[in-house]
N, C-alpha and C positions, 0 to 999 in steps of 0.2 A: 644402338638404335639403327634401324633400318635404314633412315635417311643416309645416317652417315656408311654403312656398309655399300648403299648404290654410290655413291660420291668415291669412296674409295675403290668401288669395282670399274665406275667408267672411267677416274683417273689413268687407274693402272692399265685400261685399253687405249688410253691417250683419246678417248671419245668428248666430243663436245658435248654439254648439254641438247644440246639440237640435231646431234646426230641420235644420242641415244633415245629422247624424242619420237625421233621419224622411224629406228627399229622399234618403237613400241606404239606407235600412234596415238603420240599423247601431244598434247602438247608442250613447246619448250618451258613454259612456264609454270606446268603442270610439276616437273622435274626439277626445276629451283625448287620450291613449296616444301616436295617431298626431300628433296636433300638440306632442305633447312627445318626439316621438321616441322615445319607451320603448316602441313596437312598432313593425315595418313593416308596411305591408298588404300581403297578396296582391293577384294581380291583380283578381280580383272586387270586391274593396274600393277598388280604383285606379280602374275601371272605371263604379264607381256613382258616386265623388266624381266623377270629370271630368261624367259626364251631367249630376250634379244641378249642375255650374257651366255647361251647355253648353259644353263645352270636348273637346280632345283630350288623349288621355295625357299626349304628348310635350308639349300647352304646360301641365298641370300639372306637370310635371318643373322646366318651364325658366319659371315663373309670376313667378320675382324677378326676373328680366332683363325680361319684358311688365311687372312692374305699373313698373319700375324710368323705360324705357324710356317710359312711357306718359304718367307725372307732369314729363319733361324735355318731353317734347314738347309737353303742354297747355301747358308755362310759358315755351315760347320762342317756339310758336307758337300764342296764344292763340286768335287770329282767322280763325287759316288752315288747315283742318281737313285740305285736300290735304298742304300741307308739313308737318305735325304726323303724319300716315300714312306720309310717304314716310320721316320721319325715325327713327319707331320700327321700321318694317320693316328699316330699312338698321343701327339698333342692335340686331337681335336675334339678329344672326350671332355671339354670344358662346358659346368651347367650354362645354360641359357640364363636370361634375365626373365623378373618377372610378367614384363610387360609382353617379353618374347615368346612365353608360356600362353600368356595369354591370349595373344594375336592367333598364335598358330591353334590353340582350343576353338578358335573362334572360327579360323577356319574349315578343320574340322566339319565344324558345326554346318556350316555353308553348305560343305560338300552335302554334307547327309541331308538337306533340304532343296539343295536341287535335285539330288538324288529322290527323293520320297515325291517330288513336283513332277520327276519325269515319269516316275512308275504308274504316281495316279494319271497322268497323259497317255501311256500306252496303257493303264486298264480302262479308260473310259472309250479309247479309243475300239478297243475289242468289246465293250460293252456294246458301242455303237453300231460293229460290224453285225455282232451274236441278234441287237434288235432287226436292224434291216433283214438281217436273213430270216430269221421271223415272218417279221414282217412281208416280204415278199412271198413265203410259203403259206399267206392266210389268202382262203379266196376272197371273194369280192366285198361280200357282207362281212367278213372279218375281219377285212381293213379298215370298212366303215367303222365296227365297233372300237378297235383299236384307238381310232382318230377321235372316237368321242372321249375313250376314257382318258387318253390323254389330253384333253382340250378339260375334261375333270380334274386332273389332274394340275393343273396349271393355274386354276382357282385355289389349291392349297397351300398355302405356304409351306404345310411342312416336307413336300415334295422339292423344296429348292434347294442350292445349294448355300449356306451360310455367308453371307459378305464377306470379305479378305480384309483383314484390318491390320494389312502390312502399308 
């Protein structure tokens, strides 16, 4: 579980709850919750614990299997820092869980809908630009017409944009 991989990454930095907290700007109690499992985080909050561990999503996901992998290897190869690297890398091909499948699909998902919210942002935003310029290249009378048909335009519902029912 997630919880318990941030519980066992900020252990292992000797970090308090409250320090790891104030690197992620959550709150302390925010971080009990999440290391006891009694909430999930959103992405945002996923996103701030990996930074403040310099880490990536995906190896706070899979943090028991690194810190797991990591203590076998200092202990078999204490002296030999190549073979102690090659040995965790080659132990950390263990499958996820299902829930861990899940979450990470999920984020995924996220990405590609802020992604798809910013694209229609910068197309409406050029849509904006392409009208004004228009717009400014009509003369006088042309402006006028403009203003009427969109003030037409504004009596039609089917010229609006559909309500957000997130």
């Amino acid at each position: 579980m997630i919880g318990n991989n941030i519980k066992n990454l900020r252990k292992k930095k000797g970090w308090s709850q409250e320090l790891l907290a104030t690197k992620c700007g959550l709150h302390r109690n925010s971080i009990y919750n999440i290391e006891k499992s009694a909430t999930m985080p959103g992405m945002p909050q996923i996103k701030a614990i990996a930074n403040a561990f310099e880490i990536s999503v995906d190896e706070l996901f899979d943090a028991d299997t690194v810190l797991v992998a990591e203590l076998v290897a200092e202990n078999l190869f204490p002296n030999d820092e190549q073979k102690a690297i090659e040995y965790k890398e080659s132990h950390l091909l263990e499958e996820l869980e299902d829930e861990q499948l899940i979450f990470i699909a999920n984020y995924y998902k996220q990405i590609d809908e802020v992604f798809i919210r910013e694209t229609r942002i910068v197309h409406d935003s050029l849509l904006q630009r392409e009208m004004i310029g228009a717009f400014n290249s009509l003369n006088r009378r042309g402006k006028f017409e403009a203003l009427d048909r969109i003030h037409e335009m504004l009596h039609n519902q089917r010229y609006f944009n559909e309500p957000n029912n997130n």
